[in-house]
C-alpha positions as CSV (number, residue, x, y, z in Angstrom):
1,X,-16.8,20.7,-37.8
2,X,-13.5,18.6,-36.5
3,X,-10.5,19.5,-38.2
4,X,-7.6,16.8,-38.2
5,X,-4.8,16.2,-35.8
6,X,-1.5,17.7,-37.4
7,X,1.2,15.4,-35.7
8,X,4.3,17.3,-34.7
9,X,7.2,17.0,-36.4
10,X,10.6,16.1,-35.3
11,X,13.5,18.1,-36.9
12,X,16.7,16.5,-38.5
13,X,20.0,17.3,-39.4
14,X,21.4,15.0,-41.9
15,X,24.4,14.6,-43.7
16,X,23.9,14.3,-47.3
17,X,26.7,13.0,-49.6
18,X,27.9,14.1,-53.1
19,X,25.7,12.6,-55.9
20,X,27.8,9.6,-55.7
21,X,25.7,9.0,-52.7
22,X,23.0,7.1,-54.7
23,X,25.5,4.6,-55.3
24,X,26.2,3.5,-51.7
25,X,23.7,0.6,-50.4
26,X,24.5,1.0,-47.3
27,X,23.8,4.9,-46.9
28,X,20.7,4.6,-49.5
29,X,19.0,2.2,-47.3
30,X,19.5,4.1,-44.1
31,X,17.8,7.3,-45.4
32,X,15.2,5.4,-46.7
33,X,14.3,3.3,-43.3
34,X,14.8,6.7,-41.8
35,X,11.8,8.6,-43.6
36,X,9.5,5.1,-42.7
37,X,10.4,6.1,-38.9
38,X,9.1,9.6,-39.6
39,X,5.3,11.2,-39.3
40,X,4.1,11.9,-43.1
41,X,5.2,15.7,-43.6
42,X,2.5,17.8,-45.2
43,X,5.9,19.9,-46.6
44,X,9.3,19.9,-46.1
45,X,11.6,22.9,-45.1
46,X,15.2,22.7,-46.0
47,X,18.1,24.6,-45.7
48,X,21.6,23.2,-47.5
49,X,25.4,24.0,-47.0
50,X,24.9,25.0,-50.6
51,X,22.8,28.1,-50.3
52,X,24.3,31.3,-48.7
53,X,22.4,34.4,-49.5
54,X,21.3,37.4,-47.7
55,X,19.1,38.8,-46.5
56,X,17.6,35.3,-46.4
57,X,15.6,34.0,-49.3
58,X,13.1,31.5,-50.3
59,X,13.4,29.3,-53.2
60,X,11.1,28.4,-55.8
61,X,7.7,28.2,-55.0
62,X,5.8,27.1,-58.3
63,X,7.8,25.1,-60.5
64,X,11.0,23.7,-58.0
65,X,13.9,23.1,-60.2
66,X,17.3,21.5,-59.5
67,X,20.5,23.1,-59.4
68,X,23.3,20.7,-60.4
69,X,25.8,23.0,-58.0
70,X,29.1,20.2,-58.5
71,X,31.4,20.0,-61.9
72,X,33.3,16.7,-63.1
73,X,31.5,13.8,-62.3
74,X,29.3,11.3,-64.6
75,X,27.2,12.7,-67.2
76,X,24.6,10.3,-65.4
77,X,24.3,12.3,-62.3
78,X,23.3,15.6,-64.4
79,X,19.9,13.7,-65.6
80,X,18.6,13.2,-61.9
81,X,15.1,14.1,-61.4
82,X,13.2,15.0,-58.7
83,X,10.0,16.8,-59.4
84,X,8.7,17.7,-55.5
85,X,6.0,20.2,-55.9
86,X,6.4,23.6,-54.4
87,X,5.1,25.1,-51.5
88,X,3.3,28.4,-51.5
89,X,1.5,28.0,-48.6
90,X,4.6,27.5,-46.5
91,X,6.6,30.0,-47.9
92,X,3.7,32.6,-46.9
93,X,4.4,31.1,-43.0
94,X,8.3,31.3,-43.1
95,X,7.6,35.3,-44.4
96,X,5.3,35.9,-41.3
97,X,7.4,34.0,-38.5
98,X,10.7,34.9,-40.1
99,X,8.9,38.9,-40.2
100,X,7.8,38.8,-36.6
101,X,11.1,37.7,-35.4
102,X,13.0,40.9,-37.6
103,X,14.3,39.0,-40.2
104,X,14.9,40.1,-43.7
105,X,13.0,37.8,-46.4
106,X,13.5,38.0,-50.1
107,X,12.3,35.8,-52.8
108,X,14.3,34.4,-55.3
109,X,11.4,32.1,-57.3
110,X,14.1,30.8,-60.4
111,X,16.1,29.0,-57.3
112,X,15.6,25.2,-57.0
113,X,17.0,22.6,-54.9
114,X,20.5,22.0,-54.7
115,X,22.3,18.6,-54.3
116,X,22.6,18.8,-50.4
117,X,18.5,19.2,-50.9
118,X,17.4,16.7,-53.6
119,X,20.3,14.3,-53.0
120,X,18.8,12.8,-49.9
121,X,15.0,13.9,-50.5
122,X,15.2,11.6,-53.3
123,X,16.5,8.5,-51.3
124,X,14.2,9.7,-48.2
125,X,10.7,10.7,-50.4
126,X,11.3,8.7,-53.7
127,X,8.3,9.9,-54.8
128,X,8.5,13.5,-54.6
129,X,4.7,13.8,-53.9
130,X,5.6,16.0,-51.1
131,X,5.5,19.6,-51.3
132,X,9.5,21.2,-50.6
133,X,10.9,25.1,-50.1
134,X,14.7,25.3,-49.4
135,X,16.0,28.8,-47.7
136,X,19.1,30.2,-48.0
137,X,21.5,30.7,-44.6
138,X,21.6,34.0,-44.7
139,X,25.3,33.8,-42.4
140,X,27.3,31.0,-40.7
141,X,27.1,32.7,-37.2
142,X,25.8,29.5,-35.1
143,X,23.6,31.9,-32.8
144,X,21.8,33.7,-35.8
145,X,21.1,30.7,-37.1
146,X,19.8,29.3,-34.0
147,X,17.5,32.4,-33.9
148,X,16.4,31.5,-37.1
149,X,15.4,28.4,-36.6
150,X,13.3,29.0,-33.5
151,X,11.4,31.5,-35.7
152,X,10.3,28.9,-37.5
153,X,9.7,26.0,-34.7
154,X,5.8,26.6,-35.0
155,X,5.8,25.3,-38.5
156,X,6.2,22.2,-36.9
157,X,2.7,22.1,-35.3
158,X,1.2,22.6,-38.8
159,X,3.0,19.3,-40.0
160,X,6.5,21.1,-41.6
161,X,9.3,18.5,-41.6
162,X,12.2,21.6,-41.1
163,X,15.7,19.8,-42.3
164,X,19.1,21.1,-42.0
165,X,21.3,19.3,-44.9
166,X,25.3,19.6,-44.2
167,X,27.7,16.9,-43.2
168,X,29.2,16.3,-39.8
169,X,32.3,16.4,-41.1
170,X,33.5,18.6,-44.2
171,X,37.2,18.3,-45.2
172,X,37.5,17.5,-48.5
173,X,41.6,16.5,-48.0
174,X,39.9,13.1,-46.5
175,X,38.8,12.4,-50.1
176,X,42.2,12.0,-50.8
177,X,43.1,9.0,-48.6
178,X,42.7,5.6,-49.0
179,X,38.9,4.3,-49.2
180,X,38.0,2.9,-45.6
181,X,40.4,5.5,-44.1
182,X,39.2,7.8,-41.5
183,X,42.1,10.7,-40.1
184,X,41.9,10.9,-36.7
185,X,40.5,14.9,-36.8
186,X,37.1,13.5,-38.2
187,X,37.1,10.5,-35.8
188,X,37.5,12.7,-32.8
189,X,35.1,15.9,-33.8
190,X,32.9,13.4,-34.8
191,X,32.4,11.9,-31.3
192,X,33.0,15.2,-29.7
193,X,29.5,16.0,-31.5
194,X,28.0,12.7,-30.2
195,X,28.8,13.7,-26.7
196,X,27.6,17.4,-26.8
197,X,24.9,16.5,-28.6
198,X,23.5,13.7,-25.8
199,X,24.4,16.0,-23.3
200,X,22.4,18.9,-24.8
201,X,25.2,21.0,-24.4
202,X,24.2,23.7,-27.0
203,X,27.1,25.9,-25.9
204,X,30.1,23.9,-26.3
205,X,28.5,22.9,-29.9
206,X,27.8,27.2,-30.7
207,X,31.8,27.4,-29.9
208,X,32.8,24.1,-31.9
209,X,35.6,25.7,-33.4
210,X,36.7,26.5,-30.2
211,X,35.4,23.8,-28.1
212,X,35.7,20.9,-30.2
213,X,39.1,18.7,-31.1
214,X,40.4,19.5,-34.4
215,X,37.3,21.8,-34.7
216,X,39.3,23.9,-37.7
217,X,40.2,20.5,-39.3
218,X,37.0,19.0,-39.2
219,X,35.2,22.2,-40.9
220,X,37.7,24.8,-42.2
221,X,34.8,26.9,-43.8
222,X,32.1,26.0,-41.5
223,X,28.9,25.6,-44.0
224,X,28.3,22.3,-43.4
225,X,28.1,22.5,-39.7
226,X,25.9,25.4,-39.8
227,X,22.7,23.8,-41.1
228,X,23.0,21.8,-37.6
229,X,21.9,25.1,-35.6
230,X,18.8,25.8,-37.5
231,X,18.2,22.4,-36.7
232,X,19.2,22.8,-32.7
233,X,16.6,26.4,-32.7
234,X,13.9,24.7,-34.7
235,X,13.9,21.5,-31.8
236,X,13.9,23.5,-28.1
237,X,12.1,21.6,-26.1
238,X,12.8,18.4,-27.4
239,X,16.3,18.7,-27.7
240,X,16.2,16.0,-25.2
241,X,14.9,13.8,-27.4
242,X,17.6,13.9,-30.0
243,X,19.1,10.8,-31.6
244,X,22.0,10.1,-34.0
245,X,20.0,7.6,-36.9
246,X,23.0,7.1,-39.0
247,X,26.3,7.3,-38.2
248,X,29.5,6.0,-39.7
249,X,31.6,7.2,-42.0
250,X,31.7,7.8,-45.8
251,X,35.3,8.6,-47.4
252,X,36.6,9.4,-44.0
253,X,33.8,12.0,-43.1
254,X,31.5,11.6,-40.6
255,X,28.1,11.0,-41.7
256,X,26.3,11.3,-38.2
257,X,22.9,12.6,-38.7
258,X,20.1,13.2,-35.5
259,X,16.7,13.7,-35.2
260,X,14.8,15.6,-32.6
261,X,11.5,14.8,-31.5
């Protein structure tokens, strides 16, 4: 009996908005011509800016919920919907690779999917036919992450689309200025990253806070950057085959978001 060819996945980090996002045409439409670019995932793997929790946790697997994790905007952005199926099966691989590599698992099944997961799922997989587990970053050290994510680099060879959600830039003092604005801290980390990124230097990027211009004012709690790394251990071996898809700007931070593979 011939069994199908899984294709592999590439991995992505994106940068995923506030729920005002859904009201930009231009970023919309670039997540959506992204996911036509991309293999059909049999699942998706996420991990957000918005979920720290050790030891490191899986989210609901049955019923996925969403967690409306922002206060003060629209009433309208409280009555999104996104009803992605869950993903047993997967969750039962992260537990074995996550297990074999020495890390700590728990389950928290009442945990759905946060806006830095269903924000952009929703513009990416509209029809939320595909089956989703978000994990939590169980710390913000870039090399744990790393670690982490090459634990899980087989799931990729079993059709797992593994996406880190955060945003190039996070400093929310840029909401602040005028619209169209971009401060010159988020213009220069935000080709710093370019650079390191094409030149695959995984080093400099481990130390950006050290390495990187205005590193500290580009990310002065460094959640949003983190999700990159899982990304970064998830791809070796094709990180030569990364690529920024979106770029740009959105209230003066960076919206740069790369895929590998």
């Amino acid at each position: 009996m011939q069994h199908a060819v899984v294709e592999r996945m590439p991995t992505l980090y994106l940068s995923h908005g506030a729920p005002p996002l859904a009201d930009d045409p231009v970023w919309t439409r670039e997540l959506a011509d992204w996911s036509t670019q991309l293999p059909r995932p049999a699942s998706i793997l996420i991990v957000s800016a918005h979920w720290e929790e050790a030891p490191l946790a899986l989210g609901a697997t049955a019923t996925v919920p969403l967690v409306h994790d922002f206060w003060g905007f629209p009433e309208h952005y409280y009555g999104v919907r996104y009803e992605a199926p869950g993903a047993p099966e997967l969750a039962a691989s992260v537990r074995v690779l996550l297990g074999g590599a020495g890390t700590a698992v728990c389950d928290v099944p009442e945990r759905g999917l946060d806006h830095g997961a269903y924000v952009p799922l929703k513009e990416m997989f509209p029809a939320a036919d595909i089956p989703v587990l978000q994990i939590s970053m169980p710390t913000l050290d870039p090399g744990e992450l790393m670690r982490i994510g090459r634990a899980l680099a087989p799931l990729r060879d079993e059709g797992v689309l593994i996406v880190g959600s955060g945003f190039f830039t996070h400093n929310l003092a840029a909401l602040r200025l005028p619209d169209g604005e971009v401060p010159s801290w988020s213009a220069e980390f935000d080709d710093w990253g370019h650079r390191a990124l094409a030149a695959q230097d995984v080093d400099a990027l481990l130390d950006f806070r050290h390495k990187a211009p205005a590193g500290r004012l580009a990310h002065p709690r460094t959640e949003h950057f983190a999700p990159l790394f899982v990304t970064l251990g998830a791809s070796e071996g094709d990180l030569g085959r990364g690529r920024s898809v979106i770029d740009g700007f959105w209230r003066g931070l960076a919206k740069r978001s790369v895929q590998f593979g």
